[in-house]
Structure formats: C-alpha cells, structure tokens
N, CA and C of each residue as an Amber inpcrd file, in Angstrom:
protein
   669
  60.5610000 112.2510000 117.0200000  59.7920000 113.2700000 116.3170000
  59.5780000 112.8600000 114.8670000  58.6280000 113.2860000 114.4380000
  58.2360000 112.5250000 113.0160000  58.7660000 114.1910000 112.2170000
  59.2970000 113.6550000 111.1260000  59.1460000 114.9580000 110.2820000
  58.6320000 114.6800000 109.1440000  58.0400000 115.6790000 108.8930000
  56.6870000 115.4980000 107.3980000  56.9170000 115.4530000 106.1570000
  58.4550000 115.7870000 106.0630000  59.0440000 115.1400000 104.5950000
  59.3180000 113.7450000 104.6920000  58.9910000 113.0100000 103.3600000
  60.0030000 111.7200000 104.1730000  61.1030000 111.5540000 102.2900000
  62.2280000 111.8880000 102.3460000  62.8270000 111.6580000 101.5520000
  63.5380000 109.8680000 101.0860000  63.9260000 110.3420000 100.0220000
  64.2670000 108.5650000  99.8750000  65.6870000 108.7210000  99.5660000
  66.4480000 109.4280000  99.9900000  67.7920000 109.0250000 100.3750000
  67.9940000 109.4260000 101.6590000  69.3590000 108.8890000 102.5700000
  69.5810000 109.4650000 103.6310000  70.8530000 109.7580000 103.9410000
  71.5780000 110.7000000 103.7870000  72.6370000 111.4930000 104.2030000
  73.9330000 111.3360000 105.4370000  74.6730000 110.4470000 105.3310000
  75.9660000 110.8470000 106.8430000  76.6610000 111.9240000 106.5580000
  76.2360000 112.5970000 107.9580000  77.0560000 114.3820000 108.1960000
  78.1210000 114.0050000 108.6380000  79.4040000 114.6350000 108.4520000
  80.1300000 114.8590000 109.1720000  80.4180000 115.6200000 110.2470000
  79.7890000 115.0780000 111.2680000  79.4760000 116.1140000 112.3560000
  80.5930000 116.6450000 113.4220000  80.9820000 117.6060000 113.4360000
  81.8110000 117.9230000 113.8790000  81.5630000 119.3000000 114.4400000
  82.3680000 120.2200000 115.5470000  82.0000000 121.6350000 115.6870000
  81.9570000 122.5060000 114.4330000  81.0990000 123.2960000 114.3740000
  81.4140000 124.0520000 113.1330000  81.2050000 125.6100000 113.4340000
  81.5410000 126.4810000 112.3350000  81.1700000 127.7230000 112.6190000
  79.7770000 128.3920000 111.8400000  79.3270000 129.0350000 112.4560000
  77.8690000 129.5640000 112.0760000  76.8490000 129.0900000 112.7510000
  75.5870000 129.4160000 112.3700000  74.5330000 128.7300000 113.4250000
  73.2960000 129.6310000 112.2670000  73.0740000 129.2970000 110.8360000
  71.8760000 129.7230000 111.0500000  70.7690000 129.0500000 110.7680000
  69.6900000 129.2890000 111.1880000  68.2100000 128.4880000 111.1070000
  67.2600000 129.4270000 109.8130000  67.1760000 128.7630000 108.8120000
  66.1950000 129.0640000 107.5350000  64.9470000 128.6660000 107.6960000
  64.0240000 129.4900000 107.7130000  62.4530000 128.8040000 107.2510000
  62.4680000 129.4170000 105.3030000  61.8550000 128.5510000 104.8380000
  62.0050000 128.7460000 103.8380000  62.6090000 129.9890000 102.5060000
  63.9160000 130.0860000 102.7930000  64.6600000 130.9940000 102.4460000
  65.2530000 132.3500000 103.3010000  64.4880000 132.4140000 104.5130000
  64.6310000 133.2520000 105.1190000  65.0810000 133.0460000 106.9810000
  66.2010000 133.5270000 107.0260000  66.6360000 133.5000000 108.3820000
  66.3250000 134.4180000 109.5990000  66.0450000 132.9990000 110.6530000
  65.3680000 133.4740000 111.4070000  66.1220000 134.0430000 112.7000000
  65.5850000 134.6010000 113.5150000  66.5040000 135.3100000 114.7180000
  66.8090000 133.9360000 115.7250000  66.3660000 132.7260000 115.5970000
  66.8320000 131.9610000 116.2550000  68.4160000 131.2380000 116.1030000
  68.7110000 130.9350000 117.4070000  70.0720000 130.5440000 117.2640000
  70.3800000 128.9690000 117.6390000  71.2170000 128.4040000 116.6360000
  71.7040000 127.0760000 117.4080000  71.8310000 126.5930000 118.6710000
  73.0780000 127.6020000 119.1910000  74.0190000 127.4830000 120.3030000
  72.5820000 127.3450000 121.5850000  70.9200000 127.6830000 121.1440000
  70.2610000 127.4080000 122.6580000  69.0540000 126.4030000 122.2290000
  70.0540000 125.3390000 121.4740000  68.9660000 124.2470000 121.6370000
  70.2200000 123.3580000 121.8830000  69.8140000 122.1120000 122.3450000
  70.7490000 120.8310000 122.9100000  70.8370000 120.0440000 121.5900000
  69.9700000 119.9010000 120.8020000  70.1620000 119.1010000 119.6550000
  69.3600000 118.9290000 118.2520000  69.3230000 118.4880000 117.4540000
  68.5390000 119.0690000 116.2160000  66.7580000 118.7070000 116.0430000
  66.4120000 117.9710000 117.1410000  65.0230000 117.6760000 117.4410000
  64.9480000 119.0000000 118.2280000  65.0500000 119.2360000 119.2080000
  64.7940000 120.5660000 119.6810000  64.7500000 121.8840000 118.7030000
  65.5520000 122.1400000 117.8810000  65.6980000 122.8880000 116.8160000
  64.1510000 122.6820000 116.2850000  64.1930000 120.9630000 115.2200000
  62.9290000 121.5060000 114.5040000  62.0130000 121.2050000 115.2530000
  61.6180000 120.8620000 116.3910000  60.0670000 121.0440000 117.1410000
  59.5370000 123.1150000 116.6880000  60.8040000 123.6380000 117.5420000
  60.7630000 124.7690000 117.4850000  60.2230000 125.7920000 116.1970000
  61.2880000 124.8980000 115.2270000  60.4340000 126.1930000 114.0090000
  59.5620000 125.8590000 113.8440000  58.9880000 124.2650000 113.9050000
  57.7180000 123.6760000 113.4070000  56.6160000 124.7660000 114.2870000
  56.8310000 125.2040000 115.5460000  55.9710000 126.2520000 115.7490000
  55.7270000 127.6000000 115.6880000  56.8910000 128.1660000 114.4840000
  57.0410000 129.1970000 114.4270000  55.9590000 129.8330000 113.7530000
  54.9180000 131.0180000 113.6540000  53.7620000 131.0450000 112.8330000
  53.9410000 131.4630000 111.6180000  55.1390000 131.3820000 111.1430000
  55.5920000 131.6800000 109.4340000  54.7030000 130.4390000 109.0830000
  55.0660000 129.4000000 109.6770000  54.7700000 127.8200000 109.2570000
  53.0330000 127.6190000 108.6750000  52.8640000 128.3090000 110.1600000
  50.8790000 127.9660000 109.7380000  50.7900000 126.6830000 109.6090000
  49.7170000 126.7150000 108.3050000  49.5340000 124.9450000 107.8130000
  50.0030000 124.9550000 106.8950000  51.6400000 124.7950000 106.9680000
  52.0490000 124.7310000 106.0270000  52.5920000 123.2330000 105.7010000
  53.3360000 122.6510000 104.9200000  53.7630000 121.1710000 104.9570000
  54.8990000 121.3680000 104.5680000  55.9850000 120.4280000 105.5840000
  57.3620000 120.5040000 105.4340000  57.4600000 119.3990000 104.1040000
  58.3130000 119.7630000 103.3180000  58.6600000 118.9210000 102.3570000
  60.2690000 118.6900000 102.0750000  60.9920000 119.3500000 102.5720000
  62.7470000 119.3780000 102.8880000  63.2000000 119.9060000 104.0060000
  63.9080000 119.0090000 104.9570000  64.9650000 119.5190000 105.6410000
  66.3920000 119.3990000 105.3010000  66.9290000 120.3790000 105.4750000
  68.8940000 120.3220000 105.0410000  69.0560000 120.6650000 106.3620000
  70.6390000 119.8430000 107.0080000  71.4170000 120.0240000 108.0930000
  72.4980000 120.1760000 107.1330000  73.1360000 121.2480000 107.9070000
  74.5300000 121.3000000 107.1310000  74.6440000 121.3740000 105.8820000
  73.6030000 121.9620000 104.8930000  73.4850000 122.3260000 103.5290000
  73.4410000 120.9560000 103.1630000  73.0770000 119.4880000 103.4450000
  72.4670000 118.1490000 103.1780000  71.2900000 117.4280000 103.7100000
  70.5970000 117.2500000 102.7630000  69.2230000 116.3800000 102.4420000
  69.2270000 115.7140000 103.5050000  68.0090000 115.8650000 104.8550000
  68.3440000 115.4670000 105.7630000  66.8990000 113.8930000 106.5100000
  66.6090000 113.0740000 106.7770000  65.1570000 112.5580000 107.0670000
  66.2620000 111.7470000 108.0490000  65.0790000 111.3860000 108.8780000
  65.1190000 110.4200000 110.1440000  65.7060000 108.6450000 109.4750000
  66.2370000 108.2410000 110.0100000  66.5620000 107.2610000 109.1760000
  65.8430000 105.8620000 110.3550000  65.9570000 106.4180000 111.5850000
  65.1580000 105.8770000 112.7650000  64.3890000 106.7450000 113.6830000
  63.3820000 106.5720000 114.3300000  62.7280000 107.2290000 115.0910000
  63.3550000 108.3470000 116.4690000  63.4370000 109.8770000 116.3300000
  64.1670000 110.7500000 117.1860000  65.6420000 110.1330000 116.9750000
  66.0960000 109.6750000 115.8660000  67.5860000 110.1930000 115.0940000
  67.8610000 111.5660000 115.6930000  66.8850000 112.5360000 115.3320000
  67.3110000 114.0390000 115.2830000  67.6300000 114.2820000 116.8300000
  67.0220000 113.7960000 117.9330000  67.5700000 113.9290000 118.9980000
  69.1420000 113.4630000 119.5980000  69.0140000 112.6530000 118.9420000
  70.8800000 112.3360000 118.7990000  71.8350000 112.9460000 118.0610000
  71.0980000 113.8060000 117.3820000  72.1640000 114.8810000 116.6010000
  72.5370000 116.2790000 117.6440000  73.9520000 116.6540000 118.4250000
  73.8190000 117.4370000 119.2050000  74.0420000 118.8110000 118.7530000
  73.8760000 119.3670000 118.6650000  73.4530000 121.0910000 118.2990000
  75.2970000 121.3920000 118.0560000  76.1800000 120.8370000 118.8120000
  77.3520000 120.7260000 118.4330000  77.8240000 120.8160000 117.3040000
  77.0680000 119.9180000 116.5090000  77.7300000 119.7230000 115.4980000
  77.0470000 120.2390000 114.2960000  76.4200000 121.0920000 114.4450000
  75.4550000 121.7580000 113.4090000  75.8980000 123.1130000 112.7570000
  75.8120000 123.3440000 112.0230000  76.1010000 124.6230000 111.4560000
  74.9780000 125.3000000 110.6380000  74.2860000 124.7250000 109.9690000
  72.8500000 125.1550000 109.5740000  71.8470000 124.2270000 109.6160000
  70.4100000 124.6870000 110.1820000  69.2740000 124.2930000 109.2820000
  68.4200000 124.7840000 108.8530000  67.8390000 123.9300000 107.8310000
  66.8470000 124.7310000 106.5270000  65.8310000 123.6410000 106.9130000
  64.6500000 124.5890000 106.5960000  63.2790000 124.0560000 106.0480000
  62.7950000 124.1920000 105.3480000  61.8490000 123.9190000 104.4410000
  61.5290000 123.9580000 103.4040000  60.0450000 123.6100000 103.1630000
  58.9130000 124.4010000 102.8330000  57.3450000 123.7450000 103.0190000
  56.8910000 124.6660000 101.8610000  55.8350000 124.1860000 101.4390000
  54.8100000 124.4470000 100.9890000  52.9990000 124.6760000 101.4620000
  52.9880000 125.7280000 101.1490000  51.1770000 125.6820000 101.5390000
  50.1510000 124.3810000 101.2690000  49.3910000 124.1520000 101.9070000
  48.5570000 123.1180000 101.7890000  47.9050000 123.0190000 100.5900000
  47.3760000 124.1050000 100.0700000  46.7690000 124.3760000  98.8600000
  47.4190000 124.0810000  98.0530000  48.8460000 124.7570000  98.0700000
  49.6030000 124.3800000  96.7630000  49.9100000 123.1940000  96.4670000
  50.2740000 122.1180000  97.5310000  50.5370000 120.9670000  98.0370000
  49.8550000 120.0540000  97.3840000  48.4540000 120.2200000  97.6900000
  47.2090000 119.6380000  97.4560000  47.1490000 119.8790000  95.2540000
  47.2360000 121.2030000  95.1600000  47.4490000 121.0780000  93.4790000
  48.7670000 120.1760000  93.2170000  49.8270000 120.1770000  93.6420000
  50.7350000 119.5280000  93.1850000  50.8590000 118.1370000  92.8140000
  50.2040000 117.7500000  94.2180000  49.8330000 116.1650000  94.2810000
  48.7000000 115.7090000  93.2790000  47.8760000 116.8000000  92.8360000
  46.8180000 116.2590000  91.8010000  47.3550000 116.5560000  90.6090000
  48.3290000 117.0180000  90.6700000  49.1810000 116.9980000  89.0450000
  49.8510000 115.6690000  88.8340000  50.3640000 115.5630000  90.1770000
  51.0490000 114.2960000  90.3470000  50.0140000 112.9940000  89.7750000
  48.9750000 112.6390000  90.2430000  47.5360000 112.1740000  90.1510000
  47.2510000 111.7570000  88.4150000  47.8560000 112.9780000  87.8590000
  47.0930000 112.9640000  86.3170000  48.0510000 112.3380000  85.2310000
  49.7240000 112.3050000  86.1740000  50.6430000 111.4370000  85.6500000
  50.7110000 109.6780000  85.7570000  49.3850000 109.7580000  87.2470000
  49.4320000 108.1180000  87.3890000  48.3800000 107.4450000  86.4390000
  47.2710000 108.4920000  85.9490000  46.3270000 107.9780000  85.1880000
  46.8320000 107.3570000  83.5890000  48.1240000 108.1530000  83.5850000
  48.6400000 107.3300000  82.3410000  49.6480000 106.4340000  82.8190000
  49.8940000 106.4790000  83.7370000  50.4060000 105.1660000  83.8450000
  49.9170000 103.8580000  83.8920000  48.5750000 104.1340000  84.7620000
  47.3050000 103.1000000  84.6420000  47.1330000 102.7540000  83.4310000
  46.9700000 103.3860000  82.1320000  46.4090000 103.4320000  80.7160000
  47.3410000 102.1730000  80.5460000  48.6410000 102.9070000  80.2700000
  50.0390000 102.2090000  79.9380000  50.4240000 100.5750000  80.2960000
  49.8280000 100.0840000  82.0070000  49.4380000  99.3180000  82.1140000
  48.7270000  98.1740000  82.1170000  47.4480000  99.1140000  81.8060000
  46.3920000  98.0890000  81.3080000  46.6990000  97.8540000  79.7880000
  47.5540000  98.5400000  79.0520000  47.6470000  97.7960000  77.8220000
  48.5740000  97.1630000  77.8400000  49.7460000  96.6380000  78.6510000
  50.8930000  96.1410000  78.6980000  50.3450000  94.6140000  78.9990000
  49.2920000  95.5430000  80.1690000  49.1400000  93.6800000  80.7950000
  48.2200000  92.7540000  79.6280000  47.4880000  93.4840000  79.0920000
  46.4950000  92.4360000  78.3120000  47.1580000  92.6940000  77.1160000
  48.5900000  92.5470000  76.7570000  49.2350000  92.2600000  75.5920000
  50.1170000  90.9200000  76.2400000  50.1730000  90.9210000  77.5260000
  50.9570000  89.7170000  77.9140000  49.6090000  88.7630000  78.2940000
  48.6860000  89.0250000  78.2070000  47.6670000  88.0820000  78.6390000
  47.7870000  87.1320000  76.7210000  46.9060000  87.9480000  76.0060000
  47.0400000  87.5730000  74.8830000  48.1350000  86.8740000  74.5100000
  49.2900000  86.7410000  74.8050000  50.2380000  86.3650000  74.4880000
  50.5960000  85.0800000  75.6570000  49.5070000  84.5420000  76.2290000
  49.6490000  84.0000000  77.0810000  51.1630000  83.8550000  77.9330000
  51.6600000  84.9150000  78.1740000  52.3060000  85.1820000  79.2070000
  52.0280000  85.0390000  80.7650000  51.0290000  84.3360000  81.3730000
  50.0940000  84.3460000  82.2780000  50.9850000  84.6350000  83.7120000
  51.8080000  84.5490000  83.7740000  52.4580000  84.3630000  85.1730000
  52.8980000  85.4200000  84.8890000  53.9880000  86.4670000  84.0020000
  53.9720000  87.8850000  84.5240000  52.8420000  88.3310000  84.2140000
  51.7940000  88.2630000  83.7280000  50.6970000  88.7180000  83.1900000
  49.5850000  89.5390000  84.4850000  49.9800000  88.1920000  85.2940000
  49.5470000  88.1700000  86.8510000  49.8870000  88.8790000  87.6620000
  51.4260000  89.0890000  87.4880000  51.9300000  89.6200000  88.5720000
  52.0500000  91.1330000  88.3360000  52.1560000  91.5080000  86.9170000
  51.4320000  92.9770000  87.0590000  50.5250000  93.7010000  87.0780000
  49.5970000  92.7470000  87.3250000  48.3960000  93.3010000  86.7790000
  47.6400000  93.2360000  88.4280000  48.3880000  92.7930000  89.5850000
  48.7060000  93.1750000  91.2000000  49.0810000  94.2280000  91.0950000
  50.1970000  95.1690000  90.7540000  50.6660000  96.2950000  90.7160000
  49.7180000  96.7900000  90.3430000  49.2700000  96.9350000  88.7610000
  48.2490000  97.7450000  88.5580000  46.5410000  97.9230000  89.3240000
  46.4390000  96.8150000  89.9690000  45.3550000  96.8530000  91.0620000
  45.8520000  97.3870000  92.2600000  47.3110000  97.5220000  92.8230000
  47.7340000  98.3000000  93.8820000  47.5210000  99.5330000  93.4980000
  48.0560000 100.5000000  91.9080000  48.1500000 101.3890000  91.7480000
  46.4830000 101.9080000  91.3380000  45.7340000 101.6010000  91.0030000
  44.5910000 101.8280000  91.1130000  44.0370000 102.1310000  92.0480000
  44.0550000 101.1300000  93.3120000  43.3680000 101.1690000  94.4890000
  43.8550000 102.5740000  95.2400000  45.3680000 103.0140000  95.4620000
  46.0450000 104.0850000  95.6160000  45.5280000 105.2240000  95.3300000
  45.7900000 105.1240000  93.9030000  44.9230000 106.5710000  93.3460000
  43.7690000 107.0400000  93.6660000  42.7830000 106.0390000  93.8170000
  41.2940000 106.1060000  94.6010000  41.6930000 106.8700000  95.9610000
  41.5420000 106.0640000  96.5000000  42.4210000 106.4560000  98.0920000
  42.8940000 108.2440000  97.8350000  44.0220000 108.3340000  97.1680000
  44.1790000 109.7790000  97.2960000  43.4700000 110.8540000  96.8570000
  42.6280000 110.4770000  95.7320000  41.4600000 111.0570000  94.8860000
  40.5980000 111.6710000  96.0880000  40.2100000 110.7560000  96.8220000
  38.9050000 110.4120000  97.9670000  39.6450000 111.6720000  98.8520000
  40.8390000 111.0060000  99.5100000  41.4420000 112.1900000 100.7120000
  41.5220000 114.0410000 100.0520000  41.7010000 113.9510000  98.7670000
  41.7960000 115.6030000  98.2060000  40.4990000 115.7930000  98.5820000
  39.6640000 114.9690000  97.8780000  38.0180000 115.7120000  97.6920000
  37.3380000 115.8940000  99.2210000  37.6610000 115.0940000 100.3740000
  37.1880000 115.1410000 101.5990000  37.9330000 116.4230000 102.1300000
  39.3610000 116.4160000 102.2360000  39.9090000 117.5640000 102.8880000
  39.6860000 119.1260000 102.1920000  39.5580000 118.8170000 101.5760000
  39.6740000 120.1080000 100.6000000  37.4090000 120.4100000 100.4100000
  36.5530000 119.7850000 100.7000000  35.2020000 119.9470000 100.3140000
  35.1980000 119.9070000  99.0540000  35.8160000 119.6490000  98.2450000
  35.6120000 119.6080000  96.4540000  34.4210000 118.9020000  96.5310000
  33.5480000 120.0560000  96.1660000  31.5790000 119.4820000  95.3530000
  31.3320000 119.3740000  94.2180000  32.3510000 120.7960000  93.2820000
  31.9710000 121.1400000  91.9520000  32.0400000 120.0060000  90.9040000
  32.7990000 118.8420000  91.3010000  33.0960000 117.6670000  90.1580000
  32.4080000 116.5540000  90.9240000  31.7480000 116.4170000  91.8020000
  31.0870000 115.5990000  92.2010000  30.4450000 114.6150000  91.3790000
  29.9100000 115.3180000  89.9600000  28.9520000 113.9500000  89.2510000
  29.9770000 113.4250000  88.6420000  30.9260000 113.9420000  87.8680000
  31.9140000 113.0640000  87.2680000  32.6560000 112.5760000  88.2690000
  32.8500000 113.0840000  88.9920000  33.3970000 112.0030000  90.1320000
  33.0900000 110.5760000  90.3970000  31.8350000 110.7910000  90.9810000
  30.7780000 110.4540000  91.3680000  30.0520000 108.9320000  90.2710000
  30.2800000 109.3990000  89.1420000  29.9030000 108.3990000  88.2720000
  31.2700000 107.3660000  87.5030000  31.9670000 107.9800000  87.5130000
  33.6470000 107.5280000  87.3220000  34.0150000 106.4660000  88.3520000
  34.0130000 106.7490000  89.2240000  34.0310000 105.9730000  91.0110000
  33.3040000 104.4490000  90.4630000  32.0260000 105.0320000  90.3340000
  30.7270000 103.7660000  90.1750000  31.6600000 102.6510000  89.3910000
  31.8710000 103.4450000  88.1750000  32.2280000 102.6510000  86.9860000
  33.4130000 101.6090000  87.1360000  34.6620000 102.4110000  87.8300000
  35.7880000 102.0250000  88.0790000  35.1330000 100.6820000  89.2920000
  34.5170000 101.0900000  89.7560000  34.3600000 100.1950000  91.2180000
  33.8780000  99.0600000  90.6940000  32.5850000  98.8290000  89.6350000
  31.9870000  98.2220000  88.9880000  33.2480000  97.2170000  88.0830000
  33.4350000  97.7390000  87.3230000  35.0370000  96.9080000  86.7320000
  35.8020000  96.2640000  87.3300000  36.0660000  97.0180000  88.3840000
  37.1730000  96.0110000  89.2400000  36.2730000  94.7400000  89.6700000
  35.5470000  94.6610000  90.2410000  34.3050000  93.7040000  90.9070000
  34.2150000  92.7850000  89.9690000  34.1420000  93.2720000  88.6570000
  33.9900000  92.0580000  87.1740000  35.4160000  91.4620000  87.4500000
  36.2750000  92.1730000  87.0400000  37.5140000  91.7730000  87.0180000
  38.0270000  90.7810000  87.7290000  37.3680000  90.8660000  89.3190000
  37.7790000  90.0090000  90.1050000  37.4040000  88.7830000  89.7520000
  35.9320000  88.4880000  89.9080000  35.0410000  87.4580000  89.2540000
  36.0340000  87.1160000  88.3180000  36.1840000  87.6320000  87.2300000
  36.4540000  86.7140000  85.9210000  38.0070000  85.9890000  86.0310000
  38.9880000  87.3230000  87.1360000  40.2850000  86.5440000  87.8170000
  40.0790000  84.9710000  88.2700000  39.0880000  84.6940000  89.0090000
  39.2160000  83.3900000  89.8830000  38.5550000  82.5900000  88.4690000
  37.7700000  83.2820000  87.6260000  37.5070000  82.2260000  86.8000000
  39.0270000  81.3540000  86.1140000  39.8500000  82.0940000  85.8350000
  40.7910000  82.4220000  85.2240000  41.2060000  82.4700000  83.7800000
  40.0690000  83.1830000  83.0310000  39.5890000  83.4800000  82.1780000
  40.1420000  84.6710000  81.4430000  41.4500000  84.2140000  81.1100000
  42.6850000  85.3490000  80.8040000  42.3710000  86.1300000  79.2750000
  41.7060000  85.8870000  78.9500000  41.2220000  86.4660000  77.6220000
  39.9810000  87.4590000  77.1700000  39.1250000  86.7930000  78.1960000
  38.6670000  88.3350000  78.7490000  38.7170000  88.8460000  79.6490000
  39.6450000  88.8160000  80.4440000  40.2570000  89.4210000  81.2090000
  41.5450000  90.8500000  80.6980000  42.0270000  90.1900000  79.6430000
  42.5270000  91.3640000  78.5720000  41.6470000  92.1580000  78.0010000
  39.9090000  91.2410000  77.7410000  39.5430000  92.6470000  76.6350000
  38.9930000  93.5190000  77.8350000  38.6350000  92.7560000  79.2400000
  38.2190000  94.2900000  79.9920000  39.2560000  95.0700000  80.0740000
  40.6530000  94.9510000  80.5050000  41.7280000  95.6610000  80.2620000
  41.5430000  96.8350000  79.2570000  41.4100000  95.9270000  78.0320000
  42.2430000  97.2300000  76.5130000  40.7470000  97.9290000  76.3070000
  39.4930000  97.0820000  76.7820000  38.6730000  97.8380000  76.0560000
  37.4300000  98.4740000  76.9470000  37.5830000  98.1380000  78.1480000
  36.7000000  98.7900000  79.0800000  38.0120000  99.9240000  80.2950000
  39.1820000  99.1820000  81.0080000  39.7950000  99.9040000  82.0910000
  40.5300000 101.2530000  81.3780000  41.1890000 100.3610000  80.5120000
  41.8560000 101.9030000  79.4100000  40.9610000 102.8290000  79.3610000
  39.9000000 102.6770000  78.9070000  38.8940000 104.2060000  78.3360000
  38.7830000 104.6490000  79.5850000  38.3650000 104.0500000  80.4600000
  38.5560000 104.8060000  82.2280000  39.5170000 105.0940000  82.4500000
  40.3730000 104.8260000  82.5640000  41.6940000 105.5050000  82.4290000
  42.0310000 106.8390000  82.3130000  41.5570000 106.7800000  80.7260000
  41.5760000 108.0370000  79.8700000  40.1810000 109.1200000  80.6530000
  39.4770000 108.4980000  80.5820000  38.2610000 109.7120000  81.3990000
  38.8660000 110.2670000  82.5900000  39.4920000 109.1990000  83.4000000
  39.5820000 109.9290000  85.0800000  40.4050000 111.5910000  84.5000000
  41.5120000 111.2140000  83.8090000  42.3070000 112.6390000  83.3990000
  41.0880000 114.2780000  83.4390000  39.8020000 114.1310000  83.1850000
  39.0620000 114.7220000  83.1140000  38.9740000 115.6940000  84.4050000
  38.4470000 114.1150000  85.5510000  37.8590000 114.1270000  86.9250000
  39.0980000 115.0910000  86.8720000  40.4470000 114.6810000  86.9820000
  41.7000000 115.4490000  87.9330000  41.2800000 116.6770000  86.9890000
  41.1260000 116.8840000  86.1620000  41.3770000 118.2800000  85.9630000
  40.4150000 119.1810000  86.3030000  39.2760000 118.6910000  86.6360000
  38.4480000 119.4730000  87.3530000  38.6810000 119.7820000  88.8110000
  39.0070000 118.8720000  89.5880000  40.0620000 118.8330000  90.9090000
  40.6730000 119.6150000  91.0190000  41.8140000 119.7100000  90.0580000
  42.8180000 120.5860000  90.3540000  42.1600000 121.6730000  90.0580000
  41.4270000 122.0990000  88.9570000  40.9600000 123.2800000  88.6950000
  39.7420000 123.9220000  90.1880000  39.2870000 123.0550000  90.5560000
  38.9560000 123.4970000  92.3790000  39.7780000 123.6950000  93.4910000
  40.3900000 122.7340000  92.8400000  41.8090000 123.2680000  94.4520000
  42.5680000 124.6740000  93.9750000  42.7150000 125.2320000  93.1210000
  43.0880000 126.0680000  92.7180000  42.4770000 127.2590000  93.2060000
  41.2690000 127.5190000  92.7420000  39.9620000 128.5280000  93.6530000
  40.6830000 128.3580000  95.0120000  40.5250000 126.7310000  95.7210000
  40.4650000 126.6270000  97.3560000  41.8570000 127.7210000  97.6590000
  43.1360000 127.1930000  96.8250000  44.0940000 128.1600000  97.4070000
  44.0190000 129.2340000  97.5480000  43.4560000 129.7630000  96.4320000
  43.5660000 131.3850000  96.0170000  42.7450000 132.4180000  96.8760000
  41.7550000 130.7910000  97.7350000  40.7970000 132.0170000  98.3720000
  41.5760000 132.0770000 100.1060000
C-alpha cells in the first residue's frame, strides 16, 4: 500500500501487545476499532475510505504515538494489529495543500536568486569545476520548480495569472536554451553575466507569478 505522506525519517516500534486501540482521523476518534483488523495496512486502507477524508491528502501517520512511513513496500501489512495501540492520521485539504506548497515555491525562488549569484561568483573566480557542478543543481532546481508551477496551474485551472505566467515561462525557457549554447561553448564568463544579470532578475520576478498563484488558489479553496 502506498501511503501519501512520505516522511524522511523512519521509526522502530516496539511492538509488542498493548493496551488501547484507538484510531484518530485528524484529531478526532473514530468508532473504529483495532482488535477487527489483522494488521496496520488493513487499518489504513480503511480510514483512507472513511468520508471525513474526501480529497483530502495524508501528510502524517503516527503508530503508537511515532512518525510512521513504509520503509519497504506493504511494510504496513507486516505490522500485526497485535501490536498496535494507536493510529493517527493526519491530512490536509487539497486546497490548503496546494497554498502551502506555493508558499513553499516562493522560498525556492530565493534560493534560485542565491544560487545564481553564488555560481557566477565562482565562475568569475574561475572556480570552474565547482562552478559546474552547482550550477547542475541549480538547473535541477529550476527545472523542478517549473514542473510544480505547471502541475498547480493545470490541477487547480489557475487562468487569472496566465500572462505573467505565460511570459515569465517564455523568458526563463529562452535563458536556459542560451545558457546551454554558451555551456558547450564553455564560455564561463558569460556564462556568469547571464547568471548575475539576466537569471537573477527572473528569479526575482517569478516571486510575483507565485504570488498571484497563491493568491488564486486561495479563492479555489475558499470556494
């Protein structure tokens, strides 16, 4: 079973019989009981269909009052109901979800900034070999952000920011395309000034795009 949080630590229970049995959907306990499921995949299939859930998105599970994720595929089926004493879920609405992650979004745009001036201070400084190798990261983290930009505005119908979108996209897309070109040239010097003096100011604009985003996903929730 896949579960829709995916945390980045992973937890050994001490699993043992215990006393209690209750099942939380997000703060609130439900009339379901441990003792009539066989094991903790059975458990969360179950609430996952409970209609508190809706479309909602799991973002924490706790077993046993600890931070819980699959560490291998149907783990949770090998956990036997035995040894359980609570579980919690934990979700958020899609909407809210969706604003959160574009807040998230407006923290990577300065990181992008931050980057592109890091890297074309090590270019200049002919640093060329880390120069290189972050400036991969910062084309991973770019390409990323696009990518998730794209998935908000498709799932969600966001129209209202469309031209700044829309023309931001062009620009960014346009840059990178130079960028590449002038990479194989290997033409590290202007390759810094597109950095400090063309990707930075994009950078700084996208902050715009997200805030119009978020300021639509916001409407989307509310309605």
């Amino acid at each position: 079973m896949k579960i829709a949080c995916v945390l980045a630590s992973h937890t050994n229970f001490p699993f043992g019989e215990q006393e209690g049995t209750m099942i939380i959907i997000d703060g609130r306990q439900t009339k379901m009981e441990i003792g009539n499921f066989a094991n903790l995949e059975e458990i969360l299939v179950d609430m996952m269909s409970n209609e508190d859930m809706g479309e909602r998105i799991v973002t924490d599970v706790l077993v046993n009052d600890e931070a819980f994720s699959e560490i291998y595929p149907h783990q949770a089926e090998d956990i036997s109901s035995d040894s359980i004493k609570s579980v919690e879920v934990r979700s958020m609405g899609v909407g809210e979800m969706a604003v959160s992650i574009a807040r998230e979004m407006y923290k990577v745009t300065q990181i992008m900034s931050n980057g592109a001036r890091h890297v074309a201070r090590l270019f200049r400084q002919a640093d060329d070999a880390e120069a290189l190798d972050m400036l991969q990261d910062l084309l991973d983290v770019t390409r990323d952000f696009m990518s998730m930009i794209g998935v908000l505005r498709n799932e969600f119908c966001l129209d209202g920011d469309s031209r700044a979108f829309n023309e931001s996209a062009e620009q960014l897309s346009n840059l990178l395309t130079e960028m590449s070109e002038v990479l194989e040239s290997a033409d590290w010097i202007l390759l810094a000034d597109l950095l400090e003096y063309e990707f930075l100011p994009l950078s700084q604009n996208w902050k715009q795009v997200i805030q119009g985003i978020r300021e639509n996903l916001r409407h989307v929730s509310d309605d």
